[in-house]
VMD Tcl script that builds the backbone (N, CA, C; Angstrom):
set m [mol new atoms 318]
animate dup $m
set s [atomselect $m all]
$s set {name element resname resid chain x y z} {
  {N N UNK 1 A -27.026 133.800 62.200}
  {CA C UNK 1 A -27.047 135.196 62.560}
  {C C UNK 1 A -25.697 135.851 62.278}
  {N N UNK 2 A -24.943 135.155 62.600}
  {CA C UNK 2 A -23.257 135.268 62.326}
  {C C UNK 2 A -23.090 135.870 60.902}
  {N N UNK 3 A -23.332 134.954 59.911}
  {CA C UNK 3 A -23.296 135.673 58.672}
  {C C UNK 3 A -23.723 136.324 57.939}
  {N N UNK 4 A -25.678 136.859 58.724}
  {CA C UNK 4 A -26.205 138.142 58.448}
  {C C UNK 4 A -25.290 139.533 58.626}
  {N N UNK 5 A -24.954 139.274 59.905}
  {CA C UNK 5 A -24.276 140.272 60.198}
  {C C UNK 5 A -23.037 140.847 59.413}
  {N N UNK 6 A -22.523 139.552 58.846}
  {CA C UNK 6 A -20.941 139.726 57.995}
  {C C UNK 6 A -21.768 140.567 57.036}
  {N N UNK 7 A -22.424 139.413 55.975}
  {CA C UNK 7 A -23.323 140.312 55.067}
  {C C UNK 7 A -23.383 141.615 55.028}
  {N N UNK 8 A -23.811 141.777 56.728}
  {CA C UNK 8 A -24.651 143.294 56.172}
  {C C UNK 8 A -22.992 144.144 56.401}
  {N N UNK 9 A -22.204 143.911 56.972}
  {CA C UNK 9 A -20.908 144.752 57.150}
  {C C UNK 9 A -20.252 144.807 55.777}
  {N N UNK 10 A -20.135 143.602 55.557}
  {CA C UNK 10 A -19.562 143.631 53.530}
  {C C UNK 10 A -20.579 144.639 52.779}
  {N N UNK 11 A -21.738 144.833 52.612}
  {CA C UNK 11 A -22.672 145.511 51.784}
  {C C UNK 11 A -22.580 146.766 52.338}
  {N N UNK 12 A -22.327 147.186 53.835}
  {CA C UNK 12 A -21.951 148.453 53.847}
  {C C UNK 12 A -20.355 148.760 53.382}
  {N N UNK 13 A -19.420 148.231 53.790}
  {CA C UNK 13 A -18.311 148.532 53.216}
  {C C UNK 13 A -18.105 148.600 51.778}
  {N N UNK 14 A -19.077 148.311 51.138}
  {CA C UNK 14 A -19.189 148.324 49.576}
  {C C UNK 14 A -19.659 149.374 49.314}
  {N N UNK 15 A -21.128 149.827 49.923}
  {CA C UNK 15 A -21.564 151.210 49.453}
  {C C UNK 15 A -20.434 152.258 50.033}
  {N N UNK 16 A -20.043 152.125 50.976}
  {CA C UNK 16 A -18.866 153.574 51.597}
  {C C UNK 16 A -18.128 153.980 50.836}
  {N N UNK 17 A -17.158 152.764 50.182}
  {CA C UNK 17 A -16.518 153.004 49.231}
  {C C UNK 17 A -16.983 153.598 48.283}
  {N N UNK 18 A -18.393 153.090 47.371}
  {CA C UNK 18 A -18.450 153.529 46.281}
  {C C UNK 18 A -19.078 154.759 46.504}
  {N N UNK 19 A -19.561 155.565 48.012}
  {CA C UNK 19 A -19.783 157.120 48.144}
  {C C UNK 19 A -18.642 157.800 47.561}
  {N N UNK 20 A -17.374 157.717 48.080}
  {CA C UNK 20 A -16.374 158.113 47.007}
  {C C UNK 20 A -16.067 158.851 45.659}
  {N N UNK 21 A -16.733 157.822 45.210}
  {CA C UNK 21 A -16.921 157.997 43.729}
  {C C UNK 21 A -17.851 159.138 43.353}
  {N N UNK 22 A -18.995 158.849 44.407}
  {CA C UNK 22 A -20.181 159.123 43.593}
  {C C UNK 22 A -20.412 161.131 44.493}
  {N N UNK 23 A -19.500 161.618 45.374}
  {CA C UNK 23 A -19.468 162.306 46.118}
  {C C UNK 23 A -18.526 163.256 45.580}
  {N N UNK 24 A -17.855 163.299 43.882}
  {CA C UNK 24 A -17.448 164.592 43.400}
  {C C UNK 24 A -18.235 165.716 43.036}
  {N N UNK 25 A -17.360 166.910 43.160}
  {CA C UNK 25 A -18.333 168.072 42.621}
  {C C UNK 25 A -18.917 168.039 41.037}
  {N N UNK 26 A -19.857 168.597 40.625}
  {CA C UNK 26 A -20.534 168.654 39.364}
  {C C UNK 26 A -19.655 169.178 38.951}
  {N N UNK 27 A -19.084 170.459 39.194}
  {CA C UNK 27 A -17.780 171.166 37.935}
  {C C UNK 27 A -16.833 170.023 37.644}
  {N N UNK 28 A -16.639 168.816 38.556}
  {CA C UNK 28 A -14.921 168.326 37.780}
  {C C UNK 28 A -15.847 168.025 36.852}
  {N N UNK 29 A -16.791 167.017 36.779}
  {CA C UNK 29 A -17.187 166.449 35.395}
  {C C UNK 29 A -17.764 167.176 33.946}
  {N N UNK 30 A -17.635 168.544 34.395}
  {CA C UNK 30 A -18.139 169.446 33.367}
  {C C UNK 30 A -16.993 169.995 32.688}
  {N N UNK 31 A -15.803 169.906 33.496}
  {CA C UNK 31 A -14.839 170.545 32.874}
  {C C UNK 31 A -14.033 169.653 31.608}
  {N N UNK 32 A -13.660 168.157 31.641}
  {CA C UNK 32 A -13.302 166.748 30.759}
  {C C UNK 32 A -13.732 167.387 29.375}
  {N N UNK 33 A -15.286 167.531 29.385}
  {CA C UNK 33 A -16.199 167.647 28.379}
  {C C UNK 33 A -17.005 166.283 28.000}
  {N N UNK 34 A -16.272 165.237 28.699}
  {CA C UNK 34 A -17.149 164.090 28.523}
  {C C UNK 34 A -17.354 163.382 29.856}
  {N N UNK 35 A -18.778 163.507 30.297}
  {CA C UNK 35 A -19.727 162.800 31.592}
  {C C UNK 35 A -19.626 161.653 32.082}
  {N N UNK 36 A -19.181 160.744 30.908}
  {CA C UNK 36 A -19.862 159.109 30.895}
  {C C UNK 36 A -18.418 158.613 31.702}
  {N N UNK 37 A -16.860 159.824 31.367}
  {CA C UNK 37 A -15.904 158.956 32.161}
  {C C UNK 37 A -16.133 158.329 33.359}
  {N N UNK 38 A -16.496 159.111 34.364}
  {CA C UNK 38 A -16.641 158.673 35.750}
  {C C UNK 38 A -17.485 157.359 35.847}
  {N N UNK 39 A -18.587 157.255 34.982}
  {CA C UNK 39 A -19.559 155.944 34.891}
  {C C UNK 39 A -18.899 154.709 34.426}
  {N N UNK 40 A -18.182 155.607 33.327}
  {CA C UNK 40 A -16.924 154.100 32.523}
  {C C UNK 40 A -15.753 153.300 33.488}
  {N N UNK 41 A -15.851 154.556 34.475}
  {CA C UNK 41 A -14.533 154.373 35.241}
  {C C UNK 41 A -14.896 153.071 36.575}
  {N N UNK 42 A -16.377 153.480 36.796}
  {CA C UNK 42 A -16.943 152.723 38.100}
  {C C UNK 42 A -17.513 151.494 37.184}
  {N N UNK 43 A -18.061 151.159 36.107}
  {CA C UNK 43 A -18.781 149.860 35.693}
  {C C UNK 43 A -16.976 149.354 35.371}
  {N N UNK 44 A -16.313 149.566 34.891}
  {CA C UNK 44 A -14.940 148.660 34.726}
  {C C UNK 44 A -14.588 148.591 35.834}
  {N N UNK 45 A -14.490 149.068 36.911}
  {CA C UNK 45 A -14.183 148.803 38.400}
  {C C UNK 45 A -14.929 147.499 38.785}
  {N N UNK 46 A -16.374 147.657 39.047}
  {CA C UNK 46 A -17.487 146.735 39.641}
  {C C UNK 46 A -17.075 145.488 38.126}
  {N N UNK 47 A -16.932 145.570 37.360}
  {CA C UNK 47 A -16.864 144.466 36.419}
  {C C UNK 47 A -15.785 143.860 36.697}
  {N N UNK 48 A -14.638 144.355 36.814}
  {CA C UNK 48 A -13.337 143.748 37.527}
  {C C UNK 48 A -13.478 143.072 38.690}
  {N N UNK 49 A -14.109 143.765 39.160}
  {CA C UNK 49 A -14.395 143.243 40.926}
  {C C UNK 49 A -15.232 141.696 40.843}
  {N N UNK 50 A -15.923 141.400 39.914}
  {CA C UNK 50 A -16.732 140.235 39.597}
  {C C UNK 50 A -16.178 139.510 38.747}
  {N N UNK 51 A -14.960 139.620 37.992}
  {CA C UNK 51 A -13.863 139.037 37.355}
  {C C UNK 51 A -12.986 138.416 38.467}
  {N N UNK 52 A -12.501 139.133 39.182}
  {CA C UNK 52 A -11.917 138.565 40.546}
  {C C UNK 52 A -12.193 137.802 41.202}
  {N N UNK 53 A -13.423 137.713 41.808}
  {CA C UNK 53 A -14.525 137.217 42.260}
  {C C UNK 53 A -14.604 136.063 42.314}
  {N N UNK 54 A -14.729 135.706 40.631}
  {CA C UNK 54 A -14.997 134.219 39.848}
  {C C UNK 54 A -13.699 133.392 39.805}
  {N N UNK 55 A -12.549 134.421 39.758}
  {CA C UNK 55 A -11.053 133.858 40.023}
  {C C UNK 55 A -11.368 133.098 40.743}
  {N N UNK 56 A -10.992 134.013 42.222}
  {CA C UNK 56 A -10.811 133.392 43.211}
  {C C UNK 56 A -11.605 132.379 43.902}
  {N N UNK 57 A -13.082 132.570 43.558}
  {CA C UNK 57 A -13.937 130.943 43.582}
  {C C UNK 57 A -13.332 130.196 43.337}
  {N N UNK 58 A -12.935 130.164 41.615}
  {CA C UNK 58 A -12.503 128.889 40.587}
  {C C UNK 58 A -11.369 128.447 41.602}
  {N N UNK 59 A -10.221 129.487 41.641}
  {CA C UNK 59 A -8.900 129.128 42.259}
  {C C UNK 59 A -9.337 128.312 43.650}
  {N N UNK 60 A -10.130 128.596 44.523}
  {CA C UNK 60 A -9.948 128.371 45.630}
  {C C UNK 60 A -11.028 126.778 45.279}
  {N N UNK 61 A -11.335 126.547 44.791}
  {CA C UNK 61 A -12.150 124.976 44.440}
  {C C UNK 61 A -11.471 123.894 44.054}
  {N N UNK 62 A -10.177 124.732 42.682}
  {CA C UNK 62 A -9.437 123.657 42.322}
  {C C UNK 62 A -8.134 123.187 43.461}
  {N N UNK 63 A -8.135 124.066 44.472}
  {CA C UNK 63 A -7.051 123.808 45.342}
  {C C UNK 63 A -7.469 122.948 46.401}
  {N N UNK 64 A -9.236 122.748 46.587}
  {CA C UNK 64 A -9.422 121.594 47.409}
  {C C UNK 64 A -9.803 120.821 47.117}
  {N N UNK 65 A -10.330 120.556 45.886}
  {CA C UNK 65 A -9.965 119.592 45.038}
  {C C UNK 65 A -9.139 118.834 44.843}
  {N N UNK 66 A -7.837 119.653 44.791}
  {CA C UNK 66 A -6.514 118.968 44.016}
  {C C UNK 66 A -5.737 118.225 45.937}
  {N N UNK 67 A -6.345 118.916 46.918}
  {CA C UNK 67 A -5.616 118.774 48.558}
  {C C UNK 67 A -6.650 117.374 48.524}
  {N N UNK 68 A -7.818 117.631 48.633}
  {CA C UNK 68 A -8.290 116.178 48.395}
  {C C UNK 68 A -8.361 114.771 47.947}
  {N N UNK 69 A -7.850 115.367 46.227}
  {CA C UNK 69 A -7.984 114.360 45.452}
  {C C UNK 69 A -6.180 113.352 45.773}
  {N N UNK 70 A -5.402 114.344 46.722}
  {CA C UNK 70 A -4.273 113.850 46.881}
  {C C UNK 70 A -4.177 113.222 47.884}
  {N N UNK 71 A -5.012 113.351 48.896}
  {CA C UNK 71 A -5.707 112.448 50.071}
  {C C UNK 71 A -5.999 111.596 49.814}
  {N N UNK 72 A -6.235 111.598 48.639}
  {CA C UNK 72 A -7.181 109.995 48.813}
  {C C UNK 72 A -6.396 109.274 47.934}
  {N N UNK 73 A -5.174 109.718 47.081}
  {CA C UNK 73 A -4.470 108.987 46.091}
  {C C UNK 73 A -3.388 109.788 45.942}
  {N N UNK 74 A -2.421 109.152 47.165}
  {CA C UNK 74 A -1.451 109.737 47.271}
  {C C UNK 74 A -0.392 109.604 46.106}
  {N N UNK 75 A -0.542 108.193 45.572}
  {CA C UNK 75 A 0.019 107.982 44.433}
  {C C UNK 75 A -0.210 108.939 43.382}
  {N N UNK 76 A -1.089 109.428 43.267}
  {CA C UNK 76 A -1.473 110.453 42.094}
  {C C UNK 76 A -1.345 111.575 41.863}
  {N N UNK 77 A -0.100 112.229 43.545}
  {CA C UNK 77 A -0.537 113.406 43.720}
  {C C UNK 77 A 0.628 114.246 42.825}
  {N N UNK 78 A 1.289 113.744 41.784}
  {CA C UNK 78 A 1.953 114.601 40.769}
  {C C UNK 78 A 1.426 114.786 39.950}
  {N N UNK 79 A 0.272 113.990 39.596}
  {CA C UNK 79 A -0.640 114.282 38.197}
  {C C UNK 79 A -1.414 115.320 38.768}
  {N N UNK 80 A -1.978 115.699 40.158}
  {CA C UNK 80 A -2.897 116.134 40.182}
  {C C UNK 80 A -2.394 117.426 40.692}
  {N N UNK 81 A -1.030 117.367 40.786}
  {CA C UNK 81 A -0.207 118.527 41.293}
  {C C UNK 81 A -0.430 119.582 39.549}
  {N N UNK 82 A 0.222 118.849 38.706}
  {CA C UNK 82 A 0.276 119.246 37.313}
  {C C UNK 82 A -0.870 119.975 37.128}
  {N N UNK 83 A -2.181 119.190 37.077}
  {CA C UNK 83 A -3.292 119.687 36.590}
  {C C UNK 83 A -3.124 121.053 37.309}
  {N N UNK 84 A -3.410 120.877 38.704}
  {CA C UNK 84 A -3.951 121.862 39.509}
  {C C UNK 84 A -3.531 122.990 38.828}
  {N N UNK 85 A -1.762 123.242 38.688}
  {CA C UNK 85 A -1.272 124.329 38.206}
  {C C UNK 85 A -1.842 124.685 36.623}
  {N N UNK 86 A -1.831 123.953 35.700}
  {CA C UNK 86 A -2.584 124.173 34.873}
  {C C UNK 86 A -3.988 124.882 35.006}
  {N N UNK 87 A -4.692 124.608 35.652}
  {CA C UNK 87 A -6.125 125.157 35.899}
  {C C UNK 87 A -5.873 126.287 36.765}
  {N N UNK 88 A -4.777 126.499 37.218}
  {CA C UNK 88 A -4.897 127.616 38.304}
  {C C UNK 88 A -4.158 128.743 37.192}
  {N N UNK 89 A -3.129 128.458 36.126}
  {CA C UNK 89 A -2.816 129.332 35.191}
  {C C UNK 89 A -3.849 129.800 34.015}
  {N N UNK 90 A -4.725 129.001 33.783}
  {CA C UNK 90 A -5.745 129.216 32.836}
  {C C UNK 90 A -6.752 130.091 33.357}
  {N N UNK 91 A -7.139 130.361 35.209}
  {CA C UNK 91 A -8.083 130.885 35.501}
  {C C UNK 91 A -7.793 132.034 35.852}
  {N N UNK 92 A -5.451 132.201 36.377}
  {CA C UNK 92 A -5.391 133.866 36.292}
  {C C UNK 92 A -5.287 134.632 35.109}
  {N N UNK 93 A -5.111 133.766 34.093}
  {CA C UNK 93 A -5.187 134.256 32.197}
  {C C UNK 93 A -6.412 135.204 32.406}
  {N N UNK 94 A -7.307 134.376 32.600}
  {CA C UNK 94 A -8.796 134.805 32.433}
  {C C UNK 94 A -8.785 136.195 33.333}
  {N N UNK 95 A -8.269 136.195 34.427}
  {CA C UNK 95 A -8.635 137.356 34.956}
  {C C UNK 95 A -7.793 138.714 35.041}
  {N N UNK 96 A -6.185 138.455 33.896}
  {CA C UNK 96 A -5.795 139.653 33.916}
  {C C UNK 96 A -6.367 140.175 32.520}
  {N N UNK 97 A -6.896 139.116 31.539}
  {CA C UNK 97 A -7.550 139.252 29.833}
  {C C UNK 97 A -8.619 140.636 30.371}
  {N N UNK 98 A -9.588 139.933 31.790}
  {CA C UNK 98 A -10.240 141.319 32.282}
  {C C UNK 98 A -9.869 142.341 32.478}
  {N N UNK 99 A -8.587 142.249 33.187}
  {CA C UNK 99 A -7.693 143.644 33.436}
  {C C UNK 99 A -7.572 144.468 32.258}
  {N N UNK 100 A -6.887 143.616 31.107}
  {CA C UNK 100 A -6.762 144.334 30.028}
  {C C UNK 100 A -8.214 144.936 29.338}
  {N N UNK 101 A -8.885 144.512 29.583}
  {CA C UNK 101 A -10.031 144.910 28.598}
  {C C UNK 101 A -10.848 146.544 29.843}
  {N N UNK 102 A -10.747 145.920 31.065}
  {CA C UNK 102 A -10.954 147.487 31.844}
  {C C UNK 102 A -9.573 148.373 31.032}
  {N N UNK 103 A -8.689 148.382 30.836}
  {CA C UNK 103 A -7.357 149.553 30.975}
  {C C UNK 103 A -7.951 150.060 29.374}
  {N N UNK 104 A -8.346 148.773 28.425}
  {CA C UNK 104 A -8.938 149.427 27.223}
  {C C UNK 104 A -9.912 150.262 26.937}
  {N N UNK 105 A -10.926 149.970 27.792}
  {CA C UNK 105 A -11.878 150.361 27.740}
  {C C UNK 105 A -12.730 151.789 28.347}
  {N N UNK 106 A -11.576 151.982 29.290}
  {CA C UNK 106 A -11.434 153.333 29.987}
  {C C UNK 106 A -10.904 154.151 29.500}
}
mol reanalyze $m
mol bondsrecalc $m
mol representation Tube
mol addrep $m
């Protein structure tokens, strides 16, 4: 029941926010001359937001992974120190490559 409830508080705090967006007057967007900004502006937002997302999964798996795998082989825990950072630099690559491609694409 506990995490229905989170649920449903995250899914409202998601739509509130995105009222925001969606709660400007018709003249600003008539005045640009082009409509689709505001749409370009919110799908690179929500696409970022699911770029992040997957980060911080990945990140947060290989770190108990790597707390684990050093538990149990303490001897090992510089190799697995190494990796970790490796995999944890390869997965924020990935998610500022997103950044860049929202700043392009907007």
């Amino acid at each position: 029941m506990r995490k229905l409830n989170l649920l449903f508080f995250a899914v409202v705090a998601v739509l509130m926010t995105a009222m925001t967006a969606v709660a400007q007057a018709p003249a600003a967007a008539a005045n640009t001359g082009d409509g689709d900004v505001g749409l370009k502006a919110i799908a690179a937002g929500v696409g970022f937001a699911i770029a992040v997302f997957g980060g911080a999964l990945g990140q947060s798996r290989i770190g108990a992974a790597a707390c684990e795998g050093a538990a149990r082989n303490p001897g090992a825990a510089a190799k697995i120190q190494t990796m970790m950072i490796l995999g944890l630099a390869l997965i924020e690559s990935l998610v500022l490559f997103a950044l860049v491609i929202v700043f392009v694409k907007t």
